[in-house]
C-alpha atoms as one frame of an Amber mdcrd trajectory, in Angstrom:
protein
   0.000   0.000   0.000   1.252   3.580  -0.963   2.104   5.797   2.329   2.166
   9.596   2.743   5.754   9.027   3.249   5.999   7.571   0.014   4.390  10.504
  -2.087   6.610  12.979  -0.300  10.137  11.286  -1.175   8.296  10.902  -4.754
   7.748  15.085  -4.845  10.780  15.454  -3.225  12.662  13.581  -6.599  11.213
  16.290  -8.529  13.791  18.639  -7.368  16.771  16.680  -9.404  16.882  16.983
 -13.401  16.150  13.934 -14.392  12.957  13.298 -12.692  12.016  16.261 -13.547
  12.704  15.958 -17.270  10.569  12.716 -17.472   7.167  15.379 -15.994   8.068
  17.560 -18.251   8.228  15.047 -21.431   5.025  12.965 -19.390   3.244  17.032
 -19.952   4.495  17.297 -23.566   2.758  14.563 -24.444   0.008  14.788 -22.591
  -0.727  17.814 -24.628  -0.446  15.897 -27.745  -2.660  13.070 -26.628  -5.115
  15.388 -25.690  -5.195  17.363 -29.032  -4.946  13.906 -31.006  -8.249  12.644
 -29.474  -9.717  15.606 -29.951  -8.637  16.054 -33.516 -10.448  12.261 -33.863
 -13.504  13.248 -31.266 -14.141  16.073 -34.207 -13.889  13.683 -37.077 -16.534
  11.450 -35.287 -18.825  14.655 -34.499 -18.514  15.321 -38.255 -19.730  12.213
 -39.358 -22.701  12.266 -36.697 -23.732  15.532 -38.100 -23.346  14.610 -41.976
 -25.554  10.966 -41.192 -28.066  13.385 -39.674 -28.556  15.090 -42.913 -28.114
  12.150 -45.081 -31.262  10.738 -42.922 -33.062  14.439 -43.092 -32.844  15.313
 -46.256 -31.681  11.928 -48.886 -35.444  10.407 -49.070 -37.088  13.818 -49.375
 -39.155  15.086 -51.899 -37.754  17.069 -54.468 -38.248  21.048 -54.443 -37.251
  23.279 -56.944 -33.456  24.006 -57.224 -34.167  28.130 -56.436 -35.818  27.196
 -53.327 -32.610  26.027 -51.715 -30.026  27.694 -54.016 -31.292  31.465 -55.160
 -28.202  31.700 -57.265 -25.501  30.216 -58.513 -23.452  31.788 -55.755 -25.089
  30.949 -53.023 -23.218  28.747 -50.544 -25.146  25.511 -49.654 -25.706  25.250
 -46.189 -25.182  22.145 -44.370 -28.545  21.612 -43.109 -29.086  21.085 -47.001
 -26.418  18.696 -47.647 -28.375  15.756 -50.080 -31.479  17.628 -50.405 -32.869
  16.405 -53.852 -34.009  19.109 -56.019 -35.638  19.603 -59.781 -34.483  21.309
 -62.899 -34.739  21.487 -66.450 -32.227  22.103 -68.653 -30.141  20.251 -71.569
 -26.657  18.408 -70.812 -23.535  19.758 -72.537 -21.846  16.261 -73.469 -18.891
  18.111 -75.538 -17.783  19.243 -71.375 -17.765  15.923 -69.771 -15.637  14.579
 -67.223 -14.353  11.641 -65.389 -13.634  11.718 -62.137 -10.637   9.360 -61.645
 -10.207   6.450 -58.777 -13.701   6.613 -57.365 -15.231   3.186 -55.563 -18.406
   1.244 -55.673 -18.396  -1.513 -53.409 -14.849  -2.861 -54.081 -14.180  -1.723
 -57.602 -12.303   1.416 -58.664 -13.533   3.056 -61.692 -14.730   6.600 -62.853
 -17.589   9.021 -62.030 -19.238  10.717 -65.035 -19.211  14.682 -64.566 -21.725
  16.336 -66.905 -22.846  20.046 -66.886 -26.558  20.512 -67.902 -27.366  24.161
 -68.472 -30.534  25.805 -66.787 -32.873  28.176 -68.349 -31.328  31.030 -67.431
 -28.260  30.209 -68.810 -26.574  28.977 -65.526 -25.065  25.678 -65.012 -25.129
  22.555 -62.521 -22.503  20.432 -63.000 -24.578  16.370 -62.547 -22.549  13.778
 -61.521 -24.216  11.627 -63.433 -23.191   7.839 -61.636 -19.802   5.187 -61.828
 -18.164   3.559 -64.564 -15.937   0.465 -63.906 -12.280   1.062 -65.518 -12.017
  -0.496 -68.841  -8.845  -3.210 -69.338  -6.280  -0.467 -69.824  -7.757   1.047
 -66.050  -7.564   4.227 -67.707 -10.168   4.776 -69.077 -13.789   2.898 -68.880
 -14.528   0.638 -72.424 -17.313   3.030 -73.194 -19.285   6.429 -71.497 -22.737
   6.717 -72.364 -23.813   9.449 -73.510 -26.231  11.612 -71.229 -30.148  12.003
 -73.059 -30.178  14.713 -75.713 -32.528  17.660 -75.676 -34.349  19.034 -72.727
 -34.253  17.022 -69.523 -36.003  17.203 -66.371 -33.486  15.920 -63.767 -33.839
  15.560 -60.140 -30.390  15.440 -58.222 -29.345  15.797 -54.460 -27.005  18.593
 -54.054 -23.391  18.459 -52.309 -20.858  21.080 -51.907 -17.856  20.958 -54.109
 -14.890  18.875 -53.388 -11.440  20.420 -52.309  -8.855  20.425 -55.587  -6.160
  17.875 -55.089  -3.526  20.163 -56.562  -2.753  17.608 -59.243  -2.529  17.024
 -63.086  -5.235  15.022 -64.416  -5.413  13.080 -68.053  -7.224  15.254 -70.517
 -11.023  14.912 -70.020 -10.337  13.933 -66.588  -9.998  16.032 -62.673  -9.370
  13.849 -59.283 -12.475  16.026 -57.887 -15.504  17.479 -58.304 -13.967  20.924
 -57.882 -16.644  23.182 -59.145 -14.282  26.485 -59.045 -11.895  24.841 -60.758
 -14.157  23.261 -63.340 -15.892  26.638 -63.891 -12.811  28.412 -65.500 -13.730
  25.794 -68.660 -17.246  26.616 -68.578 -19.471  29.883 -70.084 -21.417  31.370
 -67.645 -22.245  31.361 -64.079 -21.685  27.824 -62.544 -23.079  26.732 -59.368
 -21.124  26.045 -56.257 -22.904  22.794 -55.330 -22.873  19.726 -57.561 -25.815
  17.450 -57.786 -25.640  13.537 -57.749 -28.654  12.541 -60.548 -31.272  10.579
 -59.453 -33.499  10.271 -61.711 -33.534  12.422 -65.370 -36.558  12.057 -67.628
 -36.363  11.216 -70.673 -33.559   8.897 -69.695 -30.469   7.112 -71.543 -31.258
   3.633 -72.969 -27.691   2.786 -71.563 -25.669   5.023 -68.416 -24.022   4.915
 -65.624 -24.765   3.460 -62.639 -26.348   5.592 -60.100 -24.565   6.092 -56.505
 -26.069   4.288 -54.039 -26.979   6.145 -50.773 -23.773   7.279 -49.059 -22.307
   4.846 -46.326 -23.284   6.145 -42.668 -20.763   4.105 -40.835 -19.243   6.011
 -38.032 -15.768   4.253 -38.148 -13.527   4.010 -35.059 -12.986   7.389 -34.263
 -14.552   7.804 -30.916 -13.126   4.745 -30.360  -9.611   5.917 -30.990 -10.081
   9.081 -29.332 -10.954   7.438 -25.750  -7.715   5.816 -26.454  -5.592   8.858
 -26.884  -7.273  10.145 -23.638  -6.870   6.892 -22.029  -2.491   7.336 -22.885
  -3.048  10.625 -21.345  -3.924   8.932 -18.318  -1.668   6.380 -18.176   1.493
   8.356 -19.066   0.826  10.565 -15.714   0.279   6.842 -13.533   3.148   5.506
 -15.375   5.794   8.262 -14.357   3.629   8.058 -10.678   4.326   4.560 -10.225
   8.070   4.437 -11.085   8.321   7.889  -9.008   7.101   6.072  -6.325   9.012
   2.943  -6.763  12.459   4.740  -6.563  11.625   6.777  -3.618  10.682   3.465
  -2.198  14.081   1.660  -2.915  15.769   4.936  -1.606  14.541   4.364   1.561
  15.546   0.568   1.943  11.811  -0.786   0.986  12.015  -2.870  -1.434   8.345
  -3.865  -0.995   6.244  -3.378  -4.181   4.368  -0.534  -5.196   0.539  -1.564
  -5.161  -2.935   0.323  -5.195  -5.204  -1.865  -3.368  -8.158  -0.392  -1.684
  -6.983  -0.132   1.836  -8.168  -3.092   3.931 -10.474  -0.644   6.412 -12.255
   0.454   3.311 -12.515  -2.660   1.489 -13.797  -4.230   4.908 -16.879  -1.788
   5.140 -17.661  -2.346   1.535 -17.782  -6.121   2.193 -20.737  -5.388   4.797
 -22.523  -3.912   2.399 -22.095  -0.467   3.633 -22.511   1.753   0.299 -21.336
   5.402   0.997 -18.278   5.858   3.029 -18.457   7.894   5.562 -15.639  11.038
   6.502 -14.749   8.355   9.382 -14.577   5.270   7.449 -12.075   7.818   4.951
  -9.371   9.271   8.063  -9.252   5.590   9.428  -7.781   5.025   6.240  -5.144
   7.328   5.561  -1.457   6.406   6.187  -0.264   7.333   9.927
């Protein structure tokens, strides 16, 4: 059992320079375990908050696509994230895309970017479903071409990717960057992107259309108790080992242990809930 006069020759190795480099590298990381399971305690919140509008807004019914965005500038909030909306307008096949390494299930392949031009002369860039990669994997064997003419499409809206700062194959981006995308378009082009989910008339052939997006939470709140659980155990760690050598220094080489002290474990056997302030000064070291 740990005495008083073992935590004072423990605080009293604190005054030499080792000891008390070890606390101050036990702090430094401390810190750092701290910020780490916070950094994955945010990534976890994120994903709680996305699933909520996935579950919100995916099955919805469509509304117009002014009722959520006014313009093409308009940021899209994320209380909107997936809401499905309607439009008319007629693709621009001549500006497709592929966007490169994109799953479905376990396959890699290609998501087919195509911009369909509104009334007023705007457009929304439609992500138009997956392609497996052909043999070569650099291409698919064949894009369909989207329906010709006027099309009334209804698509669920996201916000537009981050750029991956990197050369693409001609006809091709790593993201659905709609700023970067616009600089090869006419016109205004809207912020958000919208995954089709249903155009009418529709392709006799096209691309398969993305399934609803996974909700899994992954391990993050897992892994973030665990970053606050090495916080923990760096600072009991250092304890135990502080207490250990001020042990030995003294001639005891009895083992360091943190058993519930045998007054209070006594009580608790009777079936005596609370402790009382008694039951708590009968157990501290004389």
């Amino acid at each position: 059992m740990i005495t008083a006069a073992d935590v004072r020759g423990a605080l009293r190795l604190l005054r030499e320079r080792g000891w008390l480099t070890a606390l101050f590298a036990v702090v430094v990381l401390s810190v750092a375990f701290v910020q780490l399971g916070e950094w994955q305690h945010h990534r976890y919140a994120s994903k709680v908050e996305r699933n909520r509008w996935i579950d919100t807004n995916y099955g919805a019914d469509p509304v117009p696509l002014a009722e959520v965005l006014p313009s093409p500038t308009t940021t899209l909030t994320p209380d909107r994230h997936w809401t499905p909306v309607r439009m008319t307008g007629v693709y621009e096949p001549a500006a497709q895309l592929l966007v490169r390494n994109r799953p479905l299930g376990n396959d890699a392949g290609f998501e087919v970017v195509v911009p369909l031009r509104v009334a007023d002369g705007s457009v929304v860039l439609i992500d138009r479903g997956w392609l497996p990669a052909g043999e070569n994997g650099g291409l698919p064997d064949a894009v369909p071409a989207p329906p010709v003419g006027t099309v009334d499409v209804v698509a669920r809206l996201r916000a537009s990717e981050p750029s991956l700062q990197r050369e693409a194959p001609p006809g091709q981006v790593w993201r659905i960057d709609t700023t970067s995308i616009a600089t090869h378009l006419s016109g205004q082009v809207y912020q958000p992107y919208g995954v089709l989910a249903s155009e009418s008339p529709g392709a006799t052939v096209a691309p398969t259309l993305l399934p609803r997006p996974d909700e899994d939470l992954g391990p993050h709140l897992g892994y973030a108790w665990q970053w606050w659980l090495f916080t923990v155990a760096g600072y009991g760690i250092l304890a135990y080992y502080m207490l250990r050598e001020a042990r030995l220094r003294t001639g005891n080489a009895e083992p360091i242990s943190f058993r519930v002290p045998a007054v209070l474990a006594a009580r608790t056997r009777k079936g005596r809930g609370e402790l009382s302030d008694e039951d708590w000064e009968d157990a501290l070291p004389r």
